[in-house]
C-alpha positions as a printed NumPy array, in Angstrom:
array([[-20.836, -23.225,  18.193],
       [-22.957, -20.389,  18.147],
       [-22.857, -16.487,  17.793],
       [-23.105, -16.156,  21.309],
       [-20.436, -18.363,  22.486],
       [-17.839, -16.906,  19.475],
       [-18.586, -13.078,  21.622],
       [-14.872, -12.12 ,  22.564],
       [-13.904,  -9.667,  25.27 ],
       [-11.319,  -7.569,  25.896],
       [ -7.792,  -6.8  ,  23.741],
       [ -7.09 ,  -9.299,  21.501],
       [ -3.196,  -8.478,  20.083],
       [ -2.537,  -8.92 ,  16.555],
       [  1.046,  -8.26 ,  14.452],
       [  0.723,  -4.548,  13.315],
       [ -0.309,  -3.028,  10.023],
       [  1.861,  -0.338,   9.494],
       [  2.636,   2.256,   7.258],
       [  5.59 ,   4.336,   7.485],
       [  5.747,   7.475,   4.859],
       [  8.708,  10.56 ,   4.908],
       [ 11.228,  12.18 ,   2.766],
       [ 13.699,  10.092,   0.917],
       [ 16.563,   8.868,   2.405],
       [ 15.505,   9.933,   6.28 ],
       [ 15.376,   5.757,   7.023],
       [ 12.693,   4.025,   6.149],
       [ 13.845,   0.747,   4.885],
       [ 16.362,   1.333,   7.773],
       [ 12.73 ,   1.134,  10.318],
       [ 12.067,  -1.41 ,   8.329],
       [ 15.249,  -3.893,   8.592],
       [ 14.921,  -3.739,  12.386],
       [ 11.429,  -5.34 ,  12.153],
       [ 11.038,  -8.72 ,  13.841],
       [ 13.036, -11.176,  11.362],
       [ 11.823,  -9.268,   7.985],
       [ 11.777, -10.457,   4.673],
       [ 11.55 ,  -7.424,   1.91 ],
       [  9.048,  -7.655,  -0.729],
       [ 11.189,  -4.406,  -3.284],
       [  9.584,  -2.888,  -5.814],
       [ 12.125,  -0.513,  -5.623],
       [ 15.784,  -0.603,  -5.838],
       [ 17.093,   0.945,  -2.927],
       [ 18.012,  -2.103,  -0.321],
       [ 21.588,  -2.534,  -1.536],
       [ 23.303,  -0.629,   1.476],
       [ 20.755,  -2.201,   3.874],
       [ 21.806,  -5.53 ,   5.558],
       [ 18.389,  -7.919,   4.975],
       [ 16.993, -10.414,   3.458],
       [ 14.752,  -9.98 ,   0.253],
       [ 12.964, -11.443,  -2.562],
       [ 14.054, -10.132,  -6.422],
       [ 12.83 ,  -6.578,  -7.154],
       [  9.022,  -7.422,  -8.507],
       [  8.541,  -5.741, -11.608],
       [  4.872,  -6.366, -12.062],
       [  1.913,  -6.802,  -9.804],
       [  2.036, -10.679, -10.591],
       [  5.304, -11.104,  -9.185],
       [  5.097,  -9.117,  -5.837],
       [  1.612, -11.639,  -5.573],
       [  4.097, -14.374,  -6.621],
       [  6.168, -13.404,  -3.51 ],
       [  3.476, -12.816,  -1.052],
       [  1.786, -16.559,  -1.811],
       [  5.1  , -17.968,  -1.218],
       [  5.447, -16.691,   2.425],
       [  1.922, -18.012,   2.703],
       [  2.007, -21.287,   1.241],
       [  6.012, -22.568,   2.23 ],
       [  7.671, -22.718,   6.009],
       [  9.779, -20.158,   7.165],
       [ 11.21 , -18.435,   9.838],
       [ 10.279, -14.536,   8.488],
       [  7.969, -12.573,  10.814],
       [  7.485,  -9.376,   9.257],
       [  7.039,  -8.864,   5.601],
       [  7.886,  -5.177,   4.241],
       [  6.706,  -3.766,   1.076],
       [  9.191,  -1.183,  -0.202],
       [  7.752,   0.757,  -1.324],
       [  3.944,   1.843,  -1.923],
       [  4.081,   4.139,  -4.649],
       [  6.411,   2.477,  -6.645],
       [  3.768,  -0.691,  -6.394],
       [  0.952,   1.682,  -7.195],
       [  2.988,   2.247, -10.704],
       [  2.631,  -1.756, -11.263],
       [ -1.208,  -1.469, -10.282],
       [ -1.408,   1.088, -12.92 ],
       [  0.668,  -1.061, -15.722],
       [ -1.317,  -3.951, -15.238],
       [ -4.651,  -2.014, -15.109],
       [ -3.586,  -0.586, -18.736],
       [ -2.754,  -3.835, -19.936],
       [ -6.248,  -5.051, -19.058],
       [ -8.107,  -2.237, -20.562],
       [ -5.602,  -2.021, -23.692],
       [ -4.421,   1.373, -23.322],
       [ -1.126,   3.059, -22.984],
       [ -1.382,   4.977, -19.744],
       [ -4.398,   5.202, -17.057],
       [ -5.106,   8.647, -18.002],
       [ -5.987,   6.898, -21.027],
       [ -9.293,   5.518, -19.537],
       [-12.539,   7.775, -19.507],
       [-13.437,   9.4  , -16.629],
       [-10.67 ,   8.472, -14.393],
       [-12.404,   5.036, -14.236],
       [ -8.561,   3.987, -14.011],
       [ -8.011,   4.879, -10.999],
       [-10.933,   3.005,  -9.783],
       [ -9.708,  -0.011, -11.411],
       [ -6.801,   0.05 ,  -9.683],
       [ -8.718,  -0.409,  -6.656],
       [ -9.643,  -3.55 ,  -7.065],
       [ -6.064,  -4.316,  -7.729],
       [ -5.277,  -2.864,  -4.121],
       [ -7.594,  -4.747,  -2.164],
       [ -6.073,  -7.997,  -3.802],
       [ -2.705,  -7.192,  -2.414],
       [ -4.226,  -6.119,   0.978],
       [ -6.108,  -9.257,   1.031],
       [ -3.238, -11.508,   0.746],
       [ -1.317,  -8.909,   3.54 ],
       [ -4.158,  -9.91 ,   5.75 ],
       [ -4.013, -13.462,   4.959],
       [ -0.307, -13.721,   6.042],
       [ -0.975, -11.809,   9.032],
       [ -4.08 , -13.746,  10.175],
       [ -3.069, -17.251,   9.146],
       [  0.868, -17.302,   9.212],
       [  1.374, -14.682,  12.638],
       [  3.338, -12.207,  10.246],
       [  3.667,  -8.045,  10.878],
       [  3.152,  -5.727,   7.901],
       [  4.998,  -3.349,   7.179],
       [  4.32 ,  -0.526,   4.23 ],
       [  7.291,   1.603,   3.328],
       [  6.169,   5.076,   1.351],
       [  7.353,   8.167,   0.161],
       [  5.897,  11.387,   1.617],
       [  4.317,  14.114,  -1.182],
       [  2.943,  17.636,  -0.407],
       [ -1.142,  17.988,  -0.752],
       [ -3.474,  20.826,  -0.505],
       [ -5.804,  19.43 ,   1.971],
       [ -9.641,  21.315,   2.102],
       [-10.582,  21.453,   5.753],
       [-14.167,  21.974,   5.842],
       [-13.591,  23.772,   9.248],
       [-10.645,  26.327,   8.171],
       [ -8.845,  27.806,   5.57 ],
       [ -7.038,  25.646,   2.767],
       [ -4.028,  23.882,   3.464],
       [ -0.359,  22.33 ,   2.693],
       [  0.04 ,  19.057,   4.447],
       [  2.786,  16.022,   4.267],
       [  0.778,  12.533,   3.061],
       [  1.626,   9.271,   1.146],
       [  2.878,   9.802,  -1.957],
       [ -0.426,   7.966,  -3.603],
       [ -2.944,   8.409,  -5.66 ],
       [ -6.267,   9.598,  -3.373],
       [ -8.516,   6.794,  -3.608],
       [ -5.466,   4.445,  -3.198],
       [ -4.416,   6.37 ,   0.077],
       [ -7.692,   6.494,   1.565],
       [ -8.229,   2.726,   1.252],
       [ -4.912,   2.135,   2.751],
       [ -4.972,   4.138,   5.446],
       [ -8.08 ,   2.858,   6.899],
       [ -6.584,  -0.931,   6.53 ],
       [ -3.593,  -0.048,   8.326],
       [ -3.267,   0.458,  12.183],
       [ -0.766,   3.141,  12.229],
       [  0.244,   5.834,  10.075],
       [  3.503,   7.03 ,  10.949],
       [  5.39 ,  10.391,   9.642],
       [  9.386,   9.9  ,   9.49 ],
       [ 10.745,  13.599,   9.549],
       [ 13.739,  15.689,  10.709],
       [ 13.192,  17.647,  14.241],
       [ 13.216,  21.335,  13.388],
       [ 13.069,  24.457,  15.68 ],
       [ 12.215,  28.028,  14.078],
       [ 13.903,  30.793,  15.777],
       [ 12.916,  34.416,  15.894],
       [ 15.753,  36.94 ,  14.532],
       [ 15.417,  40.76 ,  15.032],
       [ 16.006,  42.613,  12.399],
       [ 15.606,  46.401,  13.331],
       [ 12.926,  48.438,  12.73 ],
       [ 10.299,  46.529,  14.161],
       [ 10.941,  43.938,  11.804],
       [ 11.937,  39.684,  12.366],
       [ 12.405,  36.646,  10.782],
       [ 11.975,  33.24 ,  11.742],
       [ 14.721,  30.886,  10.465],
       [ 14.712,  27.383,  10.756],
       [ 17.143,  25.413,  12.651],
       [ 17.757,  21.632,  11.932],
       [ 19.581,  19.435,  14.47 ],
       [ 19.529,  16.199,  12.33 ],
       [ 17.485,  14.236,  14.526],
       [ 15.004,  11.826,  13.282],
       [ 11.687,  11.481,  14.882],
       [  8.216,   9.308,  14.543],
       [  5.202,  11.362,  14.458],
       [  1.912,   9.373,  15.663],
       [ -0.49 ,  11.526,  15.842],
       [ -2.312,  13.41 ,  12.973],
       [ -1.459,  17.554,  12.409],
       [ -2.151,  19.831,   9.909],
       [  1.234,  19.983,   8.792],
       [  1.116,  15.969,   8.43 ],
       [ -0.994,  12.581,   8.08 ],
       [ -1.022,  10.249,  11.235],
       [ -2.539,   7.549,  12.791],
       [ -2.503,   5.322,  15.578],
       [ -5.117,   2.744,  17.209],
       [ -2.734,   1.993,  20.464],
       [ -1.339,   4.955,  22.482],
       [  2.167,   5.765,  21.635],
       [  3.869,   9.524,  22.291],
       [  3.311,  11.795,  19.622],
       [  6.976,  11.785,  18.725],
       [  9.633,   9.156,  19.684],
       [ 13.097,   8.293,  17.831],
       [ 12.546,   6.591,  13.968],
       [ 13.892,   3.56 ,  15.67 ],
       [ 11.56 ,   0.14 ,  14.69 ],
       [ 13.012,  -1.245,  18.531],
       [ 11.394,   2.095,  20.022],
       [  8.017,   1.008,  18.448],
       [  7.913,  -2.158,  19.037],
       [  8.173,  -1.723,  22.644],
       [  5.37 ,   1.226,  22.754],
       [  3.434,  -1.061,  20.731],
       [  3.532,  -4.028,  23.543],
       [  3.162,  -1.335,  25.842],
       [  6.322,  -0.697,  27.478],
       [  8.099,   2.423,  27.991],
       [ 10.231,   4.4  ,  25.852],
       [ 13.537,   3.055,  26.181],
       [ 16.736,   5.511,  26.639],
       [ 18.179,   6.736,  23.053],
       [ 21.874,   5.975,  23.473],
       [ 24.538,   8.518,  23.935],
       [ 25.978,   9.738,  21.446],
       [ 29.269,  12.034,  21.36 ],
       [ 29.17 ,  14.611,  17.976],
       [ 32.673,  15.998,  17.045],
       [ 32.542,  19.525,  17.164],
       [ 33.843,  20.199,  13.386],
       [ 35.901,  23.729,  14.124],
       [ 36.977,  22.773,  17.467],
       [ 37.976,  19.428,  17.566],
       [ 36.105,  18.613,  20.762],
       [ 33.389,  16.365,  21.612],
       [ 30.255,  17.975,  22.376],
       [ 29.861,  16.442,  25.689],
       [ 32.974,  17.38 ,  26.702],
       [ 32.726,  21.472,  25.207],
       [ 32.12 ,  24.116,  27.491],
       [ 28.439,  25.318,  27.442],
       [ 27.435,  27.572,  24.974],
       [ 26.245,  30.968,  25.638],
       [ 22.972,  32.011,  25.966],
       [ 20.769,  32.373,  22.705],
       [ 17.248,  33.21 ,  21.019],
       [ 14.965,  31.26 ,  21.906],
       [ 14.108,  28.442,  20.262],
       [ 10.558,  27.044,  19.671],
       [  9.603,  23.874,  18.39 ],
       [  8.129,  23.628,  14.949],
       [  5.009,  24.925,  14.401],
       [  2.349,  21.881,  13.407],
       [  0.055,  24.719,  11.191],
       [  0.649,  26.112,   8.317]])
């Protein structure tokens, strides 16, 4: 066959690369259980409240590889594998970088040539991520913890911004392998309080609700190569439909106790008017 007659055209739909990166304990291996049939790849202990299915926690780079070859190479039913989580597997890069080069830690190793060691290391385990997805039909899913950069914008002033909690050359490669970047956060409205003489505050107001962010802000890392709403619930069943293109289905309803009261809030009588709220501000 030749090059001409291999020219595709049009979409051609493949199981999603995705990373999903916030604070601990908002949900992520929560997102990550309500994948398509999952199978957890821990290199963290944190999935014993979490109804799934896993391998044993890997405690070195050869046995998460171990794991990763056997979804390749023996039948199964699992259609999404999840790492959990990134930076804890970056520490396992790093151990088995210093027992190659002989040293004690990666600082250890001139020039930061560690770090670019560890690269290599990286592209290994994305390799085989790509192999499962292109050859055995399977979803990826990368669970990570969020960390607070400085981030140099050429085009402004300096910075504070939410990313993966990785090293930079590590985060760079992976976020241009994966085909979204999601933020897991808490909604939060600021609200403007009068003080007296001419001065305010703004306080912030959390209502507990947990929300997706697709699209890159300065307060925050995102990505997304299919169009999804710059927010929607952290709810893997909410993706997945955006993802095949559907709409956003309806959150459920939910009734909240009112804790002094006694009565449920969709029952209470309506509040009375206050400040105004506005939502959180995406700058710094």
């Amino acid at each position: 066959m030749s090059l001409m007659q291999q020219i595709q055209k049009g979409p051609n739909p493949k199981p999603r690369r995705v990373m999903l990166y916030g604070t601990h304990g908002i949900g992520k291996s929560t997102f990550g259980a309500m994948a398509d049939t999952p199978i957890f790849v821990p290199t963290e202990d944190g999935l014993a409240d979490i109804d799934c299915e896993s391998f044993p926690l890997a405690q070195s780079l050869g046995q998460l590889m171990a794991s990763l070859e056997a979804l390749y190479t023996n039948d199964h039913h699992y259609k999404t594998v999840v790492i959990d989580s990134l930076d804890w597997l970056e520490r396992l890069i790093w151990a088995e970088v210093c027992a190659d080069k002989g040293v004690e830690s990666i600082e250890d190793i001139g020039y930061a040539k560690g770090y670019t060691f560890a690269i290599d290391k990286w592209r290994a385990v994305l390799g085989a991520l790509d192999a499962l997805r292109s050859d055995r039909d399977m979803g990826v899913i990368l669970i990570a913890h969020a960390k607070i950069e400085r981030f140099d914008n050429p085009e402004t002033d300096p910075y504070d911004r939410y990313s993966p909690r990785l090293h930079k050359l590590a985060s760079g490669l992976v976020q241009e392998w994966c085909d979204e970047i999601l933020f897991a956060t808490y909604r939060v409205h600021t609200r403007k309080i009068d003080e007296g003489f001419n001065k305010a505050k703004h306080q912030g107001i959390g209502t507990g609700e947990r929300i997706i962010r697709s699209t890159e802000r300065p307060a925050h890392v995102a990505k997304c190569r299919i169009p999804l709403p710059e927010e929607f619930p952290l709810d893997y069943r909410v993706f997945a439909a955006l993802a095949r293109g559907e709409e956003q289905p309806a959150p459920p309803i939910e009734q909240e106790t009112n804790q002094e009261t006694g009565i449920a809030q969709s029952d209470a009588p309506s509040p009375s008017p206050s400040p105004t709220s506005t939502p959180e501000q995406e700058g710094v």
